[in-house]
BANU-459963 format. One record per residue (C-alpha): x, y, z. Coordinates in Angstrom, 2 decimals, always signed. Layout:
      c1      c2      c3
       X       Y       Z
...
This chain:
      c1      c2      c3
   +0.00   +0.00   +0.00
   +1.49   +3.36   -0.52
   -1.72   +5.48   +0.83
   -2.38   +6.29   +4.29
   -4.97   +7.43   +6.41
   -4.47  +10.57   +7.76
   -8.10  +10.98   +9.14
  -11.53   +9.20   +8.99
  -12.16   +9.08   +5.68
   -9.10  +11.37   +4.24
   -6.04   +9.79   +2.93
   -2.94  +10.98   +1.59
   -2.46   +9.32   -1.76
   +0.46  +11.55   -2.95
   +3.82  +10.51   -4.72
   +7.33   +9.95   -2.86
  +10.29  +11.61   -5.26
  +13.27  +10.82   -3.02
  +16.03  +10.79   -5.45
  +15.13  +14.49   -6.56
  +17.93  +16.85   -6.59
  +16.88  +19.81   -8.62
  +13.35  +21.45   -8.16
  +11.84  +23.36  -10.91
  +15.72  +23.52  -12.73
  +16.74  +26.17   -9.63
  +15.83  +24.59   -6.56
  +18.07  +22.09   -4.78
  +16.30  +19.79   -2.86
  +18.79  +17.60   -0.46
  +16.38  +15.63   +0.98
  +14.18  +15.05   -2.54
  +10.52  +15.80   -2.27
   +6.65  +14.22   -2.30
   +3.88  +15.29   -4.28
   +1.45  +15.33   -1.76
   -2.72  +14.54   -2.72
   -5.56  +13.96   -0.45
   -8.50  +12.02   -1.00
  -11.41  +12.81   +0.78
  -14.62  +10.62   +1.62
  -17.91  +11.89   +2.50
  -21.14   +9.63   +2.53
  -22.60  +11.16   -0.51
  -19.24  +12.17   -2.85
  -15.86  +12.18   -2.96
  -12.62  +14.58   -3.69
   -9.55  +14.25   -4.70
   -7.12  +17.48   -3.50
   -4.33  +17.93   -6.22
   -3.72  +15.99   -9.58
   +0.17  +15.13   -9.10
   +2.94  +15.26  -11.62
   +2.32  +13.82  -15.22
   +5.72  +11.66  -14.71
   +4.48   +9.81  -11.98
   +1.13   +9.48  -13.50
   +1.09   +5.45  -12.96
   +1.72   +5.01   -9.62
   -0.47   +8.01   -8.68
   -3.28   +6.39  -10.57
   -2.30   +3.07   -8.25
   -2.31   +4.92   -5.21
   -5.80   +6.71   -5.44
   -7.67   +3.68   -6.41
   -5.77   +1.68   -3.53
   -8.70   +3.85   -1.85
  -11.48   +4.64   -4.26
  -11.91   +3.83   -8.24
  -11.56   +6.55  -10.41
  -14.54   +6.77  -11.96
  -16.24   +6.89   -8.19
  -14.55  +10.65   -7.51
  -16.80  +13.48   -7.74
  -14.54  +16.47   -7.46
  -10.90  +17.44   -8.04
   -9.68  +20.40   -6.30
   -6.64  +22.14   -7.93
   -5.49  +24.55   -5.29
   -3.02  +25.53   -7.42
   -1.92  +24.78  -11.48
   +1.80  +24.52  -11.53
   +2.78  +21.35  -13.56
   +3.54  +19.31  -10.02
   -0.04  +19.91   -9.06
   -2.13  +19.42  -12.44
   -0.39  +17.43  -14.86
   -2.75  +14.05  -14.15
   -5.63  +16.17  -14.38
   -5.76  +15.30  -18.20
   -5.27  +11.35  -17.21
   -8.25  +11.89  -14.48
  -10.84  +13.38  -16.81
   -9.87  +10.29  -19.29
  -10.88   +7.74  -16.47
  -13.59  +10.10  -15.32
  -15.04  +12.57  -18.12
  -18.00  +13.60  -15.45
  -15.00  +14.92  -12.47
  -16.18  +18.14  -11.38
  -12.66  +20.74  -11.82
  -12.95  +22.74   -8.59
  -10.31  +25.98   -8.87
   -9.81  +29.05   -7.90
  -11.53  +32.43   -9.65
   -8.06  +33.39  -11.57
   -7.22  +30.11  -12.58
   -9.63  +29.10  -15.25
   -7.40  +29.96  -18.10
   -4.83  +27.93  -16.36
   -6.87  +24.95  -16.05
   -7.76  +25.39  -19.79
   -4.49  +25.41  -20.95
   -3.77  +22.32  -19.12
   -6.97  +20.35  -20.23
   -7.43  +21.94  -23.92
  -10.66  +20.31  -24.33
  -14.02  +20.10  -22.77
  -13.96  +19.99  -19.12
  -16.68  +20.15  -16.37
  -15.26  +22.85  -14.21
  -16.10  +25.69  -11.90
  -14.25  +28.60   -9.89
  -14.61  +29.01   -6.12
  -13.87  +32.13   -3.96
  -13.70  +32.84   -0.28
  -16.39  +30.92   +1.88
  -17.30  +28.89   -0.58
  -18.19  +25.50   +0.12
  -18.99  +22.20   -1.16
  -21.00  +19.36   +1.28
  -19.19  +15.78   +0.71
  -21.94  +14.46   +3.43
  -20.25  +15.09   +6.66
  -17.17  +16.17   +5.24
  -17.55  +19.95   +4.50
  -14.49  +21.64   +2.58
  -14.33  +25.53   +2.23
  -12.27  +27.95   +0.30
  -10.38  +30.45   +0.62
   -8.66  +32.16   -2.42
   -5.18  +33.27   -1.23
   -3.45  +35.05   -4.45
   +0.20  +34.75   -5.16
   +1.28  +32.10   -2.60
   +3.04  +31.94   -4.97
   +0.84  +31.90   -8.18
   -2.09  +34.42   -9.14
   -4.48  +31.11   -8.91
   -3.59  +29.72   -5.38
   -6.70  +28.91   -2.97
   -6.61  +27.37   +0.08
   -9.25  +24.28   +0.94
  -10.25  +23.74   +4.76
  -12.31  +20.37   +6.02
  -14.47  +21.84   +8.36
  -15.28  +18.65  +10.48
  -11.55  +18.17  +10.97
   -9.98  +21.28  +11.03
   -7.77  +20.14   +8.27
   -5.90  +22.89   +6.39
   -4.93  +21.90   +2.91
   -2.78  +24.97   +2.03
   -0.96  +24.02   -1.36
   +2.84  +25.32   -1.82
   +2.14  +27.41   +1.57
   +3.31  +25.70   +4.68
   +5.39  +23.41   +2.79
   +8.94  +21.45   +2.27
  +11.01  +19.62   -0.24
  +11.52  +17.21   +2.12
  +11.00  +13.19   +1.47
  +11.77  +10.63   +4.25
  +10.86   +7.34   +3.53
   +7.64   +6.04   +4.92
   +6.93   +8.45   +7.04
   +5.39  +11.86   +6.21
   +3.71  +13.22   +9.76
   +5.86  +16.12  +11.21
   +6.15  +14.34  +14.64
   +7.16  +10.91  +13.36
  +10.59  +11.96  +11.41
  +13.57  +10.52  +12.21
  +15.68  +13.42  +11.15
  +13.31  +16.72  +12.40
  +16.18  +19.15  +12.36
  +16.34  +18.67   +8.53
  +12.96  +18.99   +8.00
  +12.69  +22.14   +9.62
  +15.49  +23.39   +7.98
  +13.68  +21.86   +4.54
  +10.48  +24.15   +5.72
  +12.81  +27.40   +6.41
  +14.38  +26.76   +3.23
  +11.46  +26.22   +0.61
  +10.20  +29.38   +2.84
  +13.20  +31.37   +1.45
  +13.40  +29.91   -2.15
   +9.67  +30.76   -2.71
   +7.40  +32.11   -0.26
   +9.81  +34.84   +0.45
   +8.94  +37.71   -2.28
   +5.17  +37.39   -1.19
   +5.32  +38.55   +2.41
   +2.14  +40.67   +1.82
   +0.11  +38.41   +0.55
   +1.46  +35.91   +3.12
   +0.29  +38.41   +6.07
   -3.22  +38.62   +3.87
   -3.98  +35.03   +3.69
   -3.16  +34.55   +7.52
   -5.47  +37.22   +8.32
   -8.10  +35.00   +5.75
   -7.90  +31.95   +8.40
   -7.13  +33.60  +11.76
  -10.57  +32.71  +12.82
  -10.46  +28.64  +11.62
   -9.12  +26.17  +14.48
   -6.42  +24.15  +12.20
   -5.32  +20.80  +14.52
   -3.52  +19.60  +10.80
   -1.64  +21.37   +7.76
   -1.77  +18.84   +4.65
   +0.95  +21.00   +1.95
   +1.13  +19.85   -1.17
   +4.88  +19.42   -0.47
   +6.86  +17.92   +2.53
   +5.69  +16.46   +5.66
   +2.29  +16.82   +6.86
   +2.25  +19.45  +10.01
   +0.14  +17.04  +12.68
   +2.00  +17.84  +15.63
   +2.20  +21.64  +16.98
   +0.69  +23.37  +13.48
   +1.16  +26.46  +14.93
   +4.54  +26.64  +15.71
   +4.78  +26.84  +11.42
   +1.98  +29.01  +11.13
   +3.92  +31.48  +13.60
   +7.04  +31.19  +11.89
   +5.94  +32.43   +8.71
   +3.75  +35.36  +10.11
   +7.10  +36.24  +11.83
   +9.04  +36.26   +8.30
   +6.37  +37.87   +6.98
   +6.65  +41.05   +9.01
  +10.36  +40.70   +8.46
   +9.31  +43.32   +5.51
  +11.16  +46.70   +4.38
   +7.88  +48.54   +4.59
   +6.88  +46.95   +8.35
  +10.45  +48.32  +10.06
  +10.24  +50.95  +12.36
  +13.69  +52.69  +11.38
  +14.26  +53.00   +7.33
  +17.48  +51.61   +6.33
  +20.09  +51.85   +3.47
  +22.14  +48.56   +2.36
  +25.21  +49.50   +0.79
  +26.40  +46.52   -1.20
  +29.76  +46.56   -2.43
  +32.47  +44.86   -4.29
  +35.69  +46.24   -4.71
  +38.46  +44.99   -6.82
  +41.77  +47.88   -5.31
  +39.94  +49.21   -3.04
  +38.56  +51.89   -4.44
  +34.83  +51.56   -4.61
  +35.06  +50.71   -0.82
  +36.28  +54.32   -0.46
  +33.07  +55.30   -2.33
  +30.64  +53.09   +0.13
  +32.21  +54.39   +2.99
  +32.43  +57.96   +1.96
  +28.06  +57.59   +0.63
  +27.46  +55.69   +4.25
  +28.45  +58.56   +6.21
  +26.36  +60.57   +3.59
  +23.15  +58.46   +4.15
  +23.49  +58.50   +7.95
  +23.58  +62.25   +7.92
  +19.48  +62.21   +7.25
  +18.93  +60.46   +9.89
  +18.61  +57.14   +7.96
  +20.88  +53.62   +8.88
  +22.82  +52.56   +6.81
  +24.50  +49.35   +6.90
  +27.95  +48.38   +4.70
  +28.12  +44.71   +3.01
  +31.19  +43.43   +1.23
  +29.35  +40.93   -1.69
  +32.68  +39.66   -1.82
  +33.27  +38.58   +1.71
  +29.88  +37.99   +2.73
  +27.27  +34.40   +2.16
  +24.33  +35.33   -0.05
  +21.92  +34.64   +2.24
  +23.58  +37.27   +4.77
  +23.39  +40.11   +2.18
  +19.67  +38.54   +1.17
  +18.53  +39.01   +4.62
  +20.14  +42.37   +5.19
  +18.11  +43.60   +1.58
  +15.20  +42.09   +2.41
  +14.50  +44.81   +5.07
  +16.48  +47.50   +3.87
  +14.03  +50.43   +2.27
  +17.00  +51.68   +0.29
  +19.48  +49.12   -1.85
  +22.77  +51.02   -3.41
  +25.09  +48.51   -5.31
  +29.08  +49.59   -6.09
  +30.96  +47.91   -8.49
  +33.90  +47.92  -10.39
  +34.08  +47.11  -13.85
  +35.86  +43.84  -14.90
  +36.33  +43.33  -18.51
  +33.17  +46.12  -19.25
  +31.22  +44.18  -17.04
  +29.97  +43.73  -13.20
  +31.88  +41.21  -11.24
  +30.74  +37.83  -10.41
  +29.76  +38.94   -6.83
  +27.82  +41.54   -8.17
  +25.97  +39.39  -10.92
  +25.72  +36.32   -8.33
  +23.64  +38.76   -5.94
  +20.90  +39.76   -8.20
  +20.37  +36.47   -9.54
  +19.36  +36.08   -6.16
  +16.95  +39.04   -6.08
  +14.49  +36.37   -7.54
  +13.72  +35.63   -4.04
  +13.12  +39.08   -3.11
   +9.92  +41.60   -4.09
  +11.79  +43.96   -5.17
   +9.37  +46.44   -7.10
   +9.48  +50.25   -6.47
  +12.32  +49.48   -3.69
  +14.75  +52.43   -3.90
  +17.87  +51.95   -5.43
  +21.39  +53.43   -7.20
  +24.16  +52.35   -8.36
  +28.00  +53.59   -7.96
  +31.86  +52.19   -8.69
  +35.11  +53.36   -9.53
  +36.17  +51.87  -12.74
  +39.55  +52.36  -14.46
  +38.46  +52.07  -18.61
  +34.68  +52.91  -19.41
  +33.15  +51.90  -16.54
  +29.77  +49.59  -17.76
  +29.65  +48.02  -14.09
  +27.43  +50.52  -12.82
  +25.89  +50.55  -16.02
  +25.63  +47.19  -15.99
  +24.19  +47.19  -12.49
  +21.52  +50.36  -12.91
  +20.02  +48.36  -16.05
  +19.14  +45.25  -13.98
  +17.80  +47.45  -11.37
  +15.96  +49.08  -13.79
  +14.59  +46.00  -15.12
  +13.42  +44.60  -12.08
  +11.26  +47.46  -11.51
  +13.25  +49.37   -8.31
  +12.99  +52.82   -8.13
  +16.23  +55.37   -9.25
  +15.75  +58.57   -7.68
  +18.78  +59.60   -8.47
  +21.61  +59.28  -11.48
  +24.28  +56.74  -10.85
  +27.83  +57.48   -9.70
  +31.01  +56.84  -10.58
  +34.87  +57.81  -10.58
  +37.44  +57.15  -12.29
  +40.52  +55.36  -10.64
  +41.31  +56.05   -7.09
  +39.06  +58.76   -5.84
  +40.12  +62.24   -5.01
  +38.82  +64.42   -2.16
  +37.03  +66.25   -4.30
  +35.21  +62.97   -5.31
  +35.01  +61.79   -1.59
  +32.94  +65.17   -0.96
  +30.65  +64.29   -4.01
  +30.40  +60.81   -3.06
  +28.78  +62.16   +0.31
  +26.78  +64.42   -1.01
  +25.16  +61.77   -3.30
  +24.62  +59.13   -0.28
  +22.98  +62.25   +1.57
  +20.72  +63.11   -1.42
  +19.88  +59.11   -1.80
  +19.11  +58.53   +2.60
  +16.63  +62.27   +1.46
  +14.68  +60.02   -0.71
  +14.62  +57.22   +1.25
  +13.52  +59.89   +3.89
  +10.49  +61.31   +1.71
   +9.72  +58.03   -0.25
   +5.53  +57.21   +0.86
């Protein structure tokens, strides 16, 4: 058997993906993964919670009808339409043309794309429910955790969250999936903190929004659709992510300036430290970080709730240096729209670094309030003085920014 109960009458009849290194081409996933799916049994119909990954459509198939045939399932909820969640939805409407598609109110086009055909199908918004016959699920559409069509589904009678992505891990050990049962829990967590990060992280508002949606629900069970299921001490993960939610640029008391730096002689350090003192003469912190020196993840953090971003660079062969480069390819994890921003360097040729550097900005949608700056060689006094002056005019706008 590779199902489970879970409750009376709900069983997990998900997918085990152990040997999984790579999640979604950028993810890595040390401890592999499960594609979690829940079947649920009321007296009078019956759903099945996610449709799986195409490749595994076989043993998926196996799995559910270990509980239930097929052809017997009334509903399947798609909480969410990423490939890992709906690619066996085609296979299911093959063994079962008369499935009611339950989804969210911006995912229809989503769920068309995936069928292309007919499809019996309708959209669900918050409150929402549908009556299994003692087993009551309602929904909750929670936007961008962490696609446009994400809802949340809730079973009533047993205060059983079924949150999608949210709430979740790439974490796979053996046998066992409940939270309290793991061998290895350390890992896990760190799994949890770490799937946090690598996805959940840009969407701290809507994160604080869809906690507010269930504040009211008792939850004694979180079912993801990833990971181990949260049976013992839900809250404690609930918590933590309303914590790293708040953990937002806009939610800090003091406004802050991250001065990110790379410096190849020395010289663009003189810069930072000469546009630090400038920032901190508003009244605004302003906190130095050498991309060079420092992990990712330490500069990430630091960013993350920092109201004001400057980046200096050097320029390498007309181009930003690997630190440089390596730091906004991690921006991906941050929401970095309309965040403040500017760009400086030294440079001894042309100087495209901070070229280089305001165009990705640019592109991601930060906000330049002021032109970049940049020297050439080792900077004189004269460009010291300037270089303050332009920190102070930068910490002004952070000042009057809404």
């Amino acid at each position: 058997m590779n199902s489970f109960k879970v409750a009376d009458n709900v069983h997990w009849v998900g997918v085990r993906d152990p040997e999984l290194e790579i999640f979604d081409v950028v993810i890595p996933t040390e401890h592999g993964t499960t594609y979690n799916s829940y079947l649920v049994q009321g007296t009078k119909k019956k759903a099945l919670i996610e449709a799986n990954k195409l490749l595994f459509k076989d043993i998926y198939v196996q799995t559910v009808e270990e509980i239930c045939p097929i052809p017997e399932i009334d509903y399947i909820i798609l909480n969410h339409n990423e490939p890992d969640h709906s690619g066996c939805l085609p296979v299911l409407l093959e063994k079962n043309p008369n499935i009611e598609v339950i989804y969210s109110k911006t995912a229809k086009t989503f769920v068309d794309n995936i069928v292309n055909g007919e499809y019996n199908g309708r959209a669900v918004g918050d409150g929402d429910v549908i009556d299994l016959g003692g087993k009551t699920l309602r929904f909750f559409h929670t936007p961008f955790l962490h696609w446009p069509d994400t809802m949340f589904t809730y079973l009533v009678e047993d205060k059983i969250l079924f949150p999608c992505d949210f709430l979740g891990a790439h974490y796979c050990s053996g046998e066992k999936i409940f939270n309290d049962e793991l061998d290895r829990k350390d890992d896990a967590m760190e799994a949890f903190k770490f799937y946090y990060s690598m996805i959940m992280r840009p969407y701290k508002e809507h994160i604080l929004k869809a906690l507010h949606k269930i504040k009211d629900i008792e939850i004694t069970m979180v079912c993801p659709s990833h990971g181990p299921i949260l049976r013992e001490n839900p809250e404690r993960y609930i918590e933590w992510y309303k914590k790293q939610a708040d953990r937002y640029y806009k939610n800090m008391q003091e406004r802050r300036v991250a001065i990110v730096y790379a410096t190849a002689y020395g010289n663009t350090k003189m810069l930072a430290d000469s546009i630090k003192e400038g920032v901190e003469e508003t009244g605004v912190k302003a906190v130095l970080l050498d991309a060079a020196a420092l992990p990712v993840g330490e500069l990430i953090d630091e960013i993350e709730i920092s109201y004001g971003l400057l980046i200096g660079t050097p320029t390498l062969n007309a181009k930003a240096p690997k630190p440089i480069l390596n730091l906004f390819a991690y921006f991906v994890v941050l929401n970095m729209v309309n965040r403040l921003a500017g760009a400086f360097g030294s440079f001894g040729w042309s100087g495209e670094g901070v070229k280089v550097s305001e165009d990705i900005m640019k592109s991601m949608r930060m906000k330049l309030p002021i032109e970049s700056f940049k020297v050439k060689m080792t900077p004189s006094a004269e460009d010291l003085k300037n270089a303050y002056a332009w920190g102070r005019d930068f910490g002004m706008a952070v000042l009057e920014a809404n």
